[in-house]
Residue, then its C-alpha position, 0 to 999 in steps of 0.5 A: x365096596x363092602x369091606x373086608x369083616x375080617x379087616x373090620x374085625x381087626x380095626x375094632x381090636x387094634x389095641x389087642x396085642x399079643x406075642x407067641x413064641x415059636x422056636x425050633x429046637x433040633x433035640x426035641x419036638x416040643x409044642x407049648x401053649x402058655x397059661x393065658x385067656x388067648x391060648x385058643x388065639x395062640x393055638x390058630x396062630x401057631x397053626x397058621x399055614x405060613x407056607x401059602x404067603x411067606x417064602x422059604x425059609x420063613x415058611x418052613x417052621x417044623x418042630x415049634x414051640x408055641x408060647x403067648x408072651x405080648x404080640x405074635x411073635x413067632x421065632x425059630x432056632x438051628x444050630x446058630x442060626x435064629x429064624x424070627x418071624x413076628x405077626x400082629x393083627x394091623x391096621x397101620x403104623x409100624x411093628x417092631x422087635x430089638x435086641x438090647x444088651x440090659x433090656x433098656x431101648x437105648x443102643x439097641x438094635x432092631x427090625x422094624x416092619x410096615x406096609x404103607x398107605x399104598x400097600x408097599x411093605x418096607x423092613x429096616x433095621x434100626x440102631x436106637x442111638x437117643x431117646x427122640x425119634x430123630x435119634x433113632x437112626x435108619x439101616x444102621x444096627x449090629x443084628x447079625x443079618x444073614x444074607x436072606x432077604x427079609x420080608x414083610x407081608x400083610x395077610x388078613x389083616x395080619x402083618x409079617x415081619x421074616x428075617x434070619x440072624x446068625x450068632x457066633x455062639x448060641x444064645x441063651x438069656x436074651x432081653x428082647x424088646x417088643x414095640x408097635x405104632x400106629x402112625x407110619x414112618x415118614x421118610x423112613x423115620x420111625x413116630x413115636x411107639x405107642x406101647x412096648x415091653x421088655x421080655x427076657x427070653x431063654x434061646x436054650x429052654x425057649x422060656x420068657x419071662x417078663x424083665x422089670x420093665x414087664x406091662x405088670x410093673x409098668x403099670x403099677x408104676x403108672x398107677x403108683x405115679x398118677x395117684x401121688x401126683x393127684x393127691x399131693x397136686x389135685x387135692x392137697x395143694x388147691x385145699x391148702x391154697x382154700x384154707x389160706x384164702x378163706x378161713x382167714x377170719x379164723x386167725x390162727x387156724x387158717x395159717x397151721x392148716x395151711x403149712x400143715x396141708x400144703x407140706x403134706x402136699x409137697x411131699x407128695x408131689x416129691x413122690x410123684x416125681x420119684x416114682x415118675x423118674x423110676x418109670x421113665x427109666x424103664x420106658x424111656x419115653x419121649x413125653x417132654x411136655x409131661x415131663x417139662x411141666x413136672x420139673x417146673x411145678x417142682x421147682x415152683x414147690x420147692x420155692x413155695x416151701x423156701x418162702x415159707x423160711x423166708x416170710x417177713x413180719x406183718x409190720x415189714x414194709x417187704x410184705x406186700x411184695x412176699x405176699x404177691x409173690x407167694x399168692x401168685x407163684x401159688x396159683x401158677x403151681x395149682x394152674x400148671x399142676x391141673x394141666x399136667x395131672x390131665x396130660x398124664x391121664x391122657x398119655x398114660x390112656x387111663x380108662x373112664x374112671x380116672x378121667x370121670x374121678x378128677x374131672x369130678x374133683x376139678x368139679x367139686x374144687x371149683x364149687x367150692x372156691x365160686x360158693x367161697x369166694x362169692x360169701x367173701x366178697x358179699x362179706x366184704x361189701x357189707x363191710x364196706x356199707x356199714x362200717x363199725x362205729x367209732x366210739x368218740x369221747x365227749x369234751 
């Protein structure tokens, strides 16, 4: 059976997501289209004939205002009575929207759509009480509801999440939370989301404006974090861990070169996790591989940094065993601080170029440590077959 182009069309721009607005207000018919490189998608979506799929009252949505935010987000407003429709190109997996008093996800209330494997369509709401998945609990929240059903539907491959709410008093500034994912719920079970976004909507004007956790900041946060954590983890550390090892013959060199490359490195690191924290703040994202592996390459610094105050003397018979214990804490450091700065890249989704540029400096570290430490151990071996004469004094 040929597949449907339409459908095939939306598989290859599954990661292509975009919101419109569209409210209803009773003073004025208003329609809007935002200054965006979607706005002629936009102006189909708005112009999308609800009323062949959806039923009464989603389908009957006169006097909108259309406004392209993230996804396809269609909302509606009367009186005290908010009519929200959200549409976004699907595949699988789950499409959600949250209210949330301070725009973070926790203890926030939300509606949350799919249609399964076998075609069935499931809504729910959902009361974010944790950060985990297994915190994020089933038909529980504090959305006003109405008494009209609400309802999925999957038409040309786009999805419609319909539900109505119903305020005590009219809205005005409210953070509206914007998350997909692409696995399916299991046993009503939410997966982790792929991607979300906080916008501050204005029920009185029908204006949103992107909050601090907008993709913008989130991304330069992202960018920010990553380029401090490859520089002081990828590239200061080994090269200090480099000079420490083979720039030995060089008797002092080797060692202010070391302190001053491997400090500089620290700090770095330190302002990777900063920024890291910042950003985990805004997201809340379940990562705790990622997050785990960064903690302890932190702590593994810190200490590195504390043996630096702690270094016996040469002639010390505990030497050997500070020298063991730096040399090898070191090494742990760099080999979990490589792993993570990979995990990072993946679970960020960096392009091509992030991926090409620290596979290309991974490369060029290992070349060098292979070139450097074969000419040590070529040194070495020479040393051993012509050791340096003994001069003797004669009786």
């Amino acid at each position: 059976m040929k597949e449907d182009p339409r459908l095939r069309a939306a598989k290859s721009k599954s990661s292509l997501v975009f919101l419109v607005l569209i409210i209803n207000f009773t003073q004025s018919n208003i329609v809007v289209q935002g200054d965006s490189p979607d706005s002629d998608s936009s102006k189909l979506l708005c112009d999308t004939d609800l009323r062949s799929f959806l039923p009464l009252p989603y389908s009957n949505l006169p006097n909108m205002v259309c406004k392209p935010v993230w996804n396809s987000y269609v909302l509606r407003t009367k009186n005290h009575e908010i009519t929200i429709v959200l549409s976004t190109i699907y595949t699988s997996g789950w499409v959600g929207i949250g209210f949330s008093k301070n725009g973070m996800m926790l203890n926030s209330s939300c509606m949350v759509g799919w249609v399964t494997a076998e075609g069935l369509a499931r809504i729910r709401q959902y009361h974010v009480k944790g950060l985990t998945p297994s915190q994020v609990k089933p038909d529980q929240g504090e959305l006003p509801l109405t008494s009209i059903p609400p309802v999925v539907v999957l038409s040309s491959a786009t999805i419609y999440l319909a539900f109505q709410l119903k305020y005590n008093a009219t809205l005005k500034t409210q953070p509206i939370l914007l998350a997909f994912g692409t696995q399916y719920p299991h046993h009503l079970h939410l997966t982790h989301h792929d991607d979300k976004t906080t916008i501050n909507f204005d029920f009185s004007s029908g204006n949103a404006d992107a909050s601090a956790g907008s993709s913008a900041s989130v991304f330069k946060d992202k960018r920010t974090h990553g380029v401090l954590g490859l520089l002081g983890w990828g590239l200061f550390l080994p090269f200090g861990a480099i000079f420490a090892r083979y720039l030995k013959h060089k008797d002092r060199l080797w060692y202010y070169l070391h302190v001053v490359v491997q400090f500089i490195g620290f700090l770095l690191g330190v302002a990777a996790v900063v920024v890291g924290v910042s950003l985990d703040n805004k997201l809340h994202d379940y990562i705790p591989t990622h997050k785990g592996i960064g903690i302890f390459v932190l702590v593994i610094t810190i200490l590195q940094v504390l043996a630096f105050f702690t270094r016996p003397s040469k002639d010390n018979k505990y030497r050997k065993y500070w020298n063991w214990y730096h040399n090898w804490l070191g090494r742990i450091c760099l080999l979990f601080g490589a792993v993570n700065i990979v995990l990072g890249i993946h679970i960020a989704g960096s392009g091509e170029a992030w991926k090409i540029g620290y596979g290309f400096l991974v490369g060029s570290v290992l070349v060098i440590c292979i070139v450097l430490e074969a000419l040590l151990r070529l040194k070495r071996s020479n040393e051993k077959d012509f050791p340096p004469a003994i001069s003797m004094n004669s009786l």
